[in-house]
N, C-alpha and C positions, 0 to 999 in steps of 0.2 A: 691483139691490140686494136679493139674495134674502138675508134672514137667516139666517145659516150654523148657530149652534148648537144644539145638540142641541133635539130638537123644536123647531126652525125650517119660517122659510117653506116653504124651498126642500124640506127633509124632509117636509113636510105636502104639498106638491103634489105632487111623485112620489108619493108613498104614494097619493092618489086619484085621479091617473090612472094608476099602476102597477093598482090593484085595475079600474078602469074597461077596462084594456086585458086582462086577466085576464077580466073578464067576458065580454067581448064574442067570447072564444076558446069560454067555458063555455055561452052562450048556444048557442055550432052545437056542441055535440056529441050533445044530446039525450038529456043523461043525466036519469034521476028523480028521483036526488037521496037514493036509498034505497041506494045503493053505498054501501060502505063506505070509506073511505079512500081515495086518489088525488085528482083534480079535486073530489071533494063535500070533501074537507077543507079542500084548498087554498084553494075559494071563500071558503065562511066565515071562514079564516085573513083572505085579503085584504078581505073586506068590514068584518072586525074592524078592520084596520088602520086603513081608508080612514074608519069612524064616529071611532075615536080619533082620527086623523090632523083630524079637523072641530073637534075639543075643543078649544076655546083658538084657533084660528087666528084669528077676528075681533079678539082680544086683541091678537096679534101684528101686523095689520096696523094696528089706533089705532096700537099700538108705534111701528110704522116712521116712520109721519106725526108724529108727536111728535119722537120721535128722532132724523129726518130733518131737521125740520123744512122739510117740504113744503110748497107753495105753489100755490095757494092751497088752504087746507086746506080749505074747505067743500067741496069742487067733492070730497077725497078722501074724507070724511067722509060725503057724501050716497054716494057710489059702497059703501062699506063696509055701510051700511045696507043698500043690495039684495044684497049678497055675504052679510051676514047673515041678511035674509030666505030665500036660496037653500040656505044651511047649513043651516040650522033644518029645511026641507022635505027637503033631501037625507036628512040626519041618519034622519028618523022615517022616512025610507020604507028603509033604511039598517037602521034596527032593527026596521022592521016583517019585511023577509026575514029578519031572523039568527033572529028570534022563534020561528020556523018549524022543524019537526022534522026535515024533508026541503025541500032548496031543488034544485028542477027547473031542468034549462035554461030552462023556457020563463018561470018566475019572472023569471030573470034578466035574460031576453029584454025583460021588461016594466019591469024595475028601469031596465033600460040605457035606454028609449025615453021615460023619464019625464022631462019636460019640464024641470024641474026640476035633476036632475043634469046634466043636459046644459047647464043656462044654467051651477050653477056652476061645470062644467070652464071654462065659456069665459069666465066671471068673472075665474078664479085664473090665464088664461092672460092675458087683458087687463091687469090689475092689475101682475103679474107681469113682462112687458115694460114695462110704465110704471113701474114702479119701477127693470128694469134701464136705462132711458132716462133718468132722471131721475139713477143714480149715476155715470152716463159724462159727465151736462155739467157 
């Protein structure tokens, strides 16, 4: 049940793990981050994404549980809550790199390894199949 419209679910999770998988390309190249154009734009582009793409998403999944009307909804509600807490921290470390005048491989290298974005990939991936599991019965 990924929410299809425009800035939806399903939009907002490619977008972070689209930029996630972008990174992880930019982290081995070992560039400084002081090039002009090519891979140092790109980054920023998708890191830009992937902070927008965090904007609202808790919104949208109270949304689905509502909408759904999912069951039992506390058991979703408490889950939500740590997907929020995970956003929040993604988010600032998220905007703490773009803050940045030059963003190095090895930035990103540390960006990618933060505990943190990694729990929400696997938040929005968990979530994600339980919703598409939940609109197939």
């Amino acid at each position: 049940m990924r929410l299809t419209s425009k800035g939806g679910l399903e939009q907002r999770i490619d977008a972070i793990e689209e930029a996630y998988e972008f990174m992880l390309a930019y982290a081995a190249q070992g560039v400084t981050g002081e090039e002009e154009g090519g891979s140092a734009t790109e980054v920023r582009d998708q890191l830009s994404r992937a902070e927008n793409a965090l904007g609202g998403l808790v919104d949208l999944l109270r949304q689905a549980v509502q909408t759904e009307k999912l069951e039992p909804a506390a058991c979703y509600r408490s889950f939500i809550e740590v997907v929020e807490q995970d956003v929040q921290r993604s988010r600032a470390a998220i905007q703490l790199v773009l803050a940045q005048r030059a963003i190095s491989s090895q930035l990103i290298d540390n960006l990618n390894a933060l505990i943190h974005l990694r729990a929400l990939l696997t938040d929005l991936f968990l979530i994600d199949e339980v919703l598409k599991l939940q609109r197939a019965s």
